[in-house]
N, C-alpha and C positions, 0 to 999 in steps of 0.2 A: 222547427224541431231542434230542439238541444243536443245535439250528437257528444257523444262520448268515444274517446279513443284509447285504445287496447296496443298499447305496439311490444310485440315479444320479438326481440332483440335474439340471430344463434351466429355467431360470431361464425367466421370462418365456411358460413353455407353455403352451396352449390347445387345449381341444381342438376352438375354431371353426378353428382349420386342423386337428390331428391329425385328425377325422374325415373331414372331404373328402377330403385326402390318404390315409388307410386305406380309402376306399373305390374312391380310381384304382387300389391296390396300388401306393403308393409308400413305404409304412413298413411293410415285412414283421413287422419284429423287437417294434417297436411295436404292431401286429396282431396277432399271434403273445400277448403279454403278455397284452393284454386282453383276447384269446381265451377263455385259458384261466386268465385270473382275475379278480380284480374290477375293478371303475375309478369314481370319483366328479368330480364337480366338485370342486374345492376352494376355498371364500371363503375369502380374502387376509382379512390384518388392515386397517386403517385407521389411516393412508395404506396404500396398498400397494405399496410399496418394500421393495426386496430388504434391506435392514439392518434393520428391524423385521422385514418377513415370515419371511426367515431366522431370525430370533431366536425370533421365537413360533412358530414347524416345530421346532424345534432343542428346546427348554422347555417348552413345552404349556402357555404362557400368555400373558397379555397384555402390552402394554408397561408396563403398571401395575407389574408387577411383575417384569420383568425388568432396565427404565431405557431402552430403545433405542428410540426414537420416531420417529427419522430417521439420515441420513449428519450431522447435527450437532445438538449438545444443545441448549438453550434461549438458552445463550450464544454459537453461534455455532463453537463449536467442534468438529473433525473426533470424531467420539467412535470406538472401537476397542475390542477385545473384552474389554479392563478396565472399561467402562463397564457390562457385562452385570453385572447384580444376581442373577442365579438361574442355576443349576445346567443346563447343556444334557445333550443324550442322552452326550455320553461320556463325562461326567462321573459318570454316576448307571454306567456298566457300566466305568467304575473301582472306584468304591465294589463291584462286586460281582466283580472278578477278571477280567472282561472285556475285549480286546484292542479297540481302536478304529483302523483309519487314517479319517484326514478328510484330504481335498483341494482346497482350492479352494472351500471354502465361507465366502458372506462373513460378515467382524463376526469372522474367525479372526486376527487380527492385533493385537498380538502374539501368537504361537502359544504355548499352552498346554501344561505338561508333562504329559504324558497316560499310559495304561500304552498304549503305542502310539507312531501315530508319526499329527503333524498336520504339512501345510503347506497353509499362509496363501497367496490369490492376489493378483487385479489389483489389490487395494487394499492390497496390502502396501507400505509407503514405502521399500522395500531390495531388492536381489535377493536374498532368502532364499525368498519367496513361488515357487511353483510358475509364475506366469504373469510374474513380475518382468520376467522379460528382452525381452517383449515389448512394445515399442512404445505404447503407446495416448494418441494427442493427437488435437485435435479435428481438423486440416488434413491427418493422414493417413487417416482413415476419411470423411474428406467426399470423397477420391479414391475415388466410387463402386466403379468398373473394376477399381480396385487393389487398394482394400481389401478387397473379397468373398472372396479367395484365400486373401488371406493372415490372416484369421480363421481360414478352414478350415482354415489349416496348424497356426492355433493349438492349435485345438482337436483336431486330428490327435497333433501334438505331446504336446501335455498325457496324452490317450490315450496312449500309447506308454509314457512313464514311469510313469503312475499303474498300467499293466499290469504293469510289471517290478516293481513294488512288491505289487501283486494276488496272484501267482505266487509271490515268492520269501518273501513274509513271513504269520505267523499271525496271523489276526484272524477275529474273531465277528461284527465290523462293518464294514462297508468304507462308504464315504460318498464322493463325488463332486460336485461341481457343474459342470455347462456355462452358460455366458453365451452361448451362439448363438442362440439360441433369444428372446433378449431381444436382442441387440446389432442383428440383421440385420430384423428388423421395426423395430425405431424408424428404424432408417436408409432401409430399400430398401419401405417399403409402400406409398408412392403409385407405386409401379413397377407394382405387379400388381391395385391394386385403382382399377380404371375409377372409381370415382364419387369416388374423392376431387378435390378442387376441385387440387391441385398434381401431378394424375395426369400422370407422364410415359413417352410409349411408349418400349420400349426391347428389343430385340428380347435381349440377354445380360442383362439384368436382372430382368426380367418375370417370372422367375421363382427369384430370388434367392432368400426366403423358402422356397421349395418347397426347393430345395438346400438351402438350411439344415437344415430338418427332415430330409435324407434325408442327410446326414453324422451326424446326431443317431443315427439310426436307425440308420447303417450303425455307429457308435460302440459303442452297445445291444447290438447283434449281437456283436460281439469282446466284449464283459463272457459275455454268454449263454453261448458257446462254453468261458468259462472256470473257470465253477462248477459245480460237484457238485450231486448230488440233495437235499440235506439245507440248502438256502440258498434263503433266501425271497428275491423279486427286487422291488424297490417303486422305480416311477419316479415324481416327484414335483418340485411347480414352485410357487414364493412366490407368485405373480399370474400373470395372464395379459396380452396384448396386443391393441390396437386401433387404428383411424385418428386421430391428431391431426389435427382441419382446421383448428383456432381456438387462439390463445391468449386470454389474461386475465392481465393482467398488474396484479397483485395488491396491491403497494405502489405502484403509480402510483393506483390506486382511492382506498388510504387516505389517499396525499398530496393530493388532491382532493377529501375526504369532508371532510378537516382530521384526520387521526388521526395520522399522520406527518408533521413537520417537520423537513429536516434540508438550511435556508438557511442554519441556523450554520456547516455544512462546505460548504456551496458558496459562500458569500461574495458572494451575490448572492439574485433570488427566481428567475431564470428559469434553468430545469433543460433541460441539454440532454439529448435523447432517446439520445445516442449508447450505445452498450450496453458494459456493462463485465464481463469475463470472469475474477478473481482479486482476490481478497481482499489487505488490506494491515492491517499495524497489529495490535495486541496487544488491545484494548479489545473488548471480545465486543461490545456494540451499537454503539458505532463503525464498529467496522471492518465490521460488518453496513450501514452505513451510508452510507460509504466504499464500498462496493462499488458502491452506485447511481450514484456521479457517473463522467462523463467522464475519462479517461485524462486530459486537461490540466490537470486539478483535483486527482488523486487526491498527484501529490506533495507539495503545497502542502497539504489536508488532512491527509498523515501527519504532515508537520513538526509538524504546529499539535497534532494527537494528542497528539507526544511532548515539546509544549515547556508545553501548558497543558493536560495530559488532563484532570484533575479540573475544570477550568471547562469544557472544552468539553462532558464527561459529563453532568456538570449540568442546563446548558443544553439537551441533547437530551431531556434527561427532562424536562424543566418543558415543552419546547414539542410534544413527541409524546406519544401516548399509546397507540399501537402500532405494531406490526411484524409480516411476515407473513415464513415459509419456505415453498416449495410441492413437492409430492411428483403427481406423474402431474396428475389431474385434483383434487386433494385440496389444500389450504392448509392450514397450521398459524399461528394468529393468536397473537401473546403479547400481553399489555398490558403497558405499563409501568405504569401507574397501575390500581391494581387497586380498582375500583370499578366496581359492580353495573349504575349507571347508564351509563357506557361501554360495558360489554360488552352490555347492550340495545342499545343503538343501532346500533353494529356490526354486531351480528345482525340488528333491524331494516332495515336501510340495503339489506344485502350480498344479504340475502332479496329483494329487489324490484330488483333486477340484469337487465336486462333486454338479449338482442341484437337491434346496432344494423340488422341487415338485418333479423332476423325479428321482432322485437319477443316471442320468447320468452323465458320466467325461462331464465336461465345456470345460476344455482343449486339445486342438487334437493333439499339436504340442510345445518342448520349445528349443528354439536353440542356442547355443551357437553362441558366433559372427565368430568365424571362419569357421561353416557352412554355413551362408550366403556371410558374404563380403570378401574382398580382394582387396588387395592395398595398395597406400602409409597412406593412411588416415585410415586403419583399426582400428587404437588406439583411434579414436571419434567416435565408435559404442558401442551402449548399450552392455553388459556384455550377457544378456540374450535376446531374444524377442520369449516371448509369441502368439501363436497364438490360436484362441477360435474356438468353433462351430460358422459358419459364423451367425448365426440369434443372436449370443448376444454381443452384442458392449461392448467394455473393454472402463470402463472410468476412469479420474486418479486426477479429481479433486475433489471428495466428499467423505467426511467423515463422520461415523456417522452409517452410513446404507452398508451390502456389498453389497444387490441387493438390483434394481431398477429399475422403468418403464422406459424406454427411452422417453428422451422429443422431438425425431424427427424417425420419424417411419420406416426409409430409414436407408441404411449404405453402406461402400464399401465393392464391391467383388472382389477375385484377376482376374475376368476374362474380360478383356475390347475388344477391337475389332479394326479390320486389315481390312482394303480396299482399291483396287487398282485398276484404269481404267487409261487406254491409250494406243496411242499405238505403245509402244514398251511393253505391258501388256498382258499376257493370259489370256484365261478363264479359272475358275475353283475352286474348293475348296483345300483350301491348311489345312494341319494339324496344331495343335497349334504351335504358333512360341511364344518368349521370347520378351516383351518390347525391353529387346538391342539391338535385329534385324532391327529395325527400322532405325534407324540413319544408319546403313553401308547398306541397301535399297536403302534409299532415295539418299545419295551420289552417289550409283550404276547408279539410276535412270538418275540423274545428268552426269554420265559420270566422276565422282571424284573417288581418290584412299581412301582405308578405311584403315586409321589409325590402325598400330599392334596391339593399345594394348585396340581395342575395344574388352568389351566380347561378343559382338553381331555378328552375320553370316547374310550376305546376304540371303533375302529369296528368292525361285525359281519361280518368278513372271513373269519370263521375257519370251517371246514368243521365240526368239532363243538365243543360250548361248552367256552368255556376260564375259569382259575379265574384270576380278575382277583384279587391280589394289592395291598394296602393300604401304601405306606410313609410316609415320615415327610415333613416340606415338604423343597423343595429350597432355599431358598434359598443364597447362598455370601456369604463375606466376600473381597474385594479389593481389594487394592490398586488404586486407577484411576492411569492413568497417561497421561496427555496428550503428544498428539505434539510432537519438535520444532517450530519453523517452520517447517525446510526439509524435513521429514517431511510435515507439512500441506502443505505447499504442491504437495509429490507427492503427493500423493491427493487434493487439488482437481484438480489438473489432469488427472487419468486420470474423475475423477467429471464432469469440466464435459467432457469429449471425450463420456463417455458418456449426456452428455445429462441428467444430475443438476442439475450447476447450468447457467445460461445464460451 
């Protein structure tokens, strides 16, 4: 049998709301799947952001070996789907004569010539991207009222066309991703959840999040209605979601430990707290730099950037000795100065973190990079990454202050979600499986061989045993290719609306 594979993509899903809600009977079609096939938790990679997460779903590996560790590389720079080092799922059902649409799945930008057809979404820098033409800055989605709608219409939207494409054209893989699912929890969850400290009643809100999932759901249902019996249906999420009540704000830590100094671009020692929302400047730690000061400051730092970069570089590297980026509750620490003794003490320091109301550790977890990753690309992984108590978001672009309210009341969790109907599919609940699992599944699913040197294992979904099939590594050779400025600067600013940077 020629099996065909259906995978709808809801970013940010969990099934601490899918089960409540499946059990008021508010996600029929959702119900209905699980019913009558299997479902897992799914651990997120580390950090758990959708540009890694995505990656390692996509590849059945780690960032070690893929290169994608965040929305920006070691230098600061926006990275994009020329950055990926290894082979994704439709790359490998090229190689085998296989027809792929991808939609809307992130880290697709630039789109890739495929035997199919991809389009790239909200992080696309041009209207080519499937969601381009839609809107997204920070001062229209903070219009609580307003912007709840007109999400749904997005995602309404998106459905519409990704269906006339479903219908009219042949494919083996069809792929999808939704952002509702993650957009409207980091926005609207102190709406509906009493015990957060910034809980606000709201009689059309309160249950924004539940509407979300039941547009998801009513979504699911129109795909259901429009496949055949011979098409596995796998719905599937990068992380999951949770309450933000705290921040930690990460380089004001280190500017106070003494690990970062950076009074050469403020022209002064007293940093003011004001917050700064967009990047300037060419210089990858500069302008990482640069991002911390005050709007008053920042032109008078660019000048100086581009009239004495090589002295002012200099100078930041003799008097820092690190830098942080931060991802949900997770931080990625770089050094500049790469020595043994620094990175103890950081680790040291950041471990005995303590909060100022409860006087409990903040810090659960600090890992070095060769506890996490591995591979060719190990050498572009943070030195350190930090991981918090999940309710307090690590942030890495304000100074001034180390805690703070969070300005989006949502955040990621590493626990997303696995679903599988069809059939050559059992029923049943399976125990938690690994994001990598994913990709050598789905190829399963397919009837394709799973690449050596994925870290992912076929999960046991399958009604009778099937003949898992040995290939060769995946990895690819590309050309990487770095976005414009005015390209970056459109994909910061749809990333800092959606709560990536601050």
């Amino acid at each position: 049998m020629n099996m065909k594979l259906l995978v709808i993509g809801f970013d940010g899903a969990t099934f601490d709301l899918i089960k409540p809600l499946s059990e008021k009977r508010m996600l029929p079609h959702i119900s209905r799947v699980m019913a009558q096939g299997v479902s897992a938790p799914l651990i997120s990679v580390i950090p758990p952001v959708s540009a890694p997460a995505w990656t390692s779903l996509v590849t059945g590996k780690n960032p070690g070996k893929h290169n994608i560790y965040g929305f920006q590389d070691k230098n600061g720079r926006v990275v994009n789907s020329t950055f990926r080092k290894s082979k994704a799922l439709w790359n490998l059902l090229d190689e085998h004569g296989k027809r792929s649409i991808t939609i809307n799945i992130p880290m697709t930008s630039p789109p890739e010539k495929i035997n199919g057809i991809m389009k790239s979404g909200i992080l696309t820098p041009h209207e080519r991207g499937f969601s381009g033409r839609f809107q997204i800055d920070r001062e229209s989605l903070m219009e609580k009222e307003k912007a709840l709608p007109k999400m749904f219409h997005w995602e309404i939207n998106l459905t519409e066309k990704a269906l006339e494409i479903l219908k009219k054209e042949k494919w083996d893989l069809f792929f999808c991703v939704y952002h509702l699912s993650d957009f409207v929890p980091t926005i609207y969850w102190n709406y509906m959840d009493e015990t957060h400290p910034q809980y606000i009643p709201h009689d059309a809100l309160s249950t924004a999040v539940e509407d979300a999932y039941k547009v998801l759901d009513d979504i699911l249902g129109r795909y259901l209605s429009c496949i055949d019996s011979h098409t596995c249906v796998v719905v599937v999420s990068d992380h999951g979601m949770g309450p933000s009540k705290k921040v930690f704000n990460i380089n004001e830590w280190l500017r106070r430990e003494g690990f970062l100094d950076i009074r050469t671009l403020t022209f002064r020692k007293v940093l003011s707290p004001e917050k700064v929302t967009g990047f300037i400047s060419r210089h990858a730690i500069i302008k990482r730099l640069i991002l911390l000061l005050p709007d008053s400051l920042q032109k008078r730092a660019y000048r100086m950037v581009f009239s004495k970069s090589k002295d002012v570089f200099s100078r930041v590297r003799e008097r820092s000795y690190a830098y942080a980026f931060s991802h949900a509750h997770f931080a990625s620490i770089w050094l500049l100065k790469k020595d043994e003794a620094t990175l103890n003490e950081i680790e040291k320091r950041i471990r005995n973190l303590k909060d100022p109301g409860t006087g409990e550790p903040i810090i659960t977890r600090v890992y070095r990079k060769d506890q996490l990753f591995h591979g060719p690309w190990e050498e572009n992984a943070p030195d350190l990454m930090v991981e918090a108590v999940p309710h307090y978001s690590i942030r890495s672009q304000r100074i001034g202050t180390l805690f703070s309210e969070p300005l989006q009341s949502g955040d990621h969790r590493m626990n997303g979600i696995f679903i599988a109907q069809g059939p050559i599919v059992k029923n049943g609940n399976l125990e938690e499986h690994s994001i990598f699992d994913v990709c050598p599944t789905l190829l399963t699913i397919l009837g394709l061989p799973v690449p050596s040197d994925m870290d992912g294992k076929v999960m046991e979904i399958f009604k009778k045993e099937v003949s898992i099939q040995a290939a060769e590594e995946s990895q690819r050779e590309f050309h990487q290719q770095v976005y414009t400025e005015e390209e970056e600067k459109t994909v910061k600013e749809r990333l800092s609306a959606l709560g990536y940077f601050d």
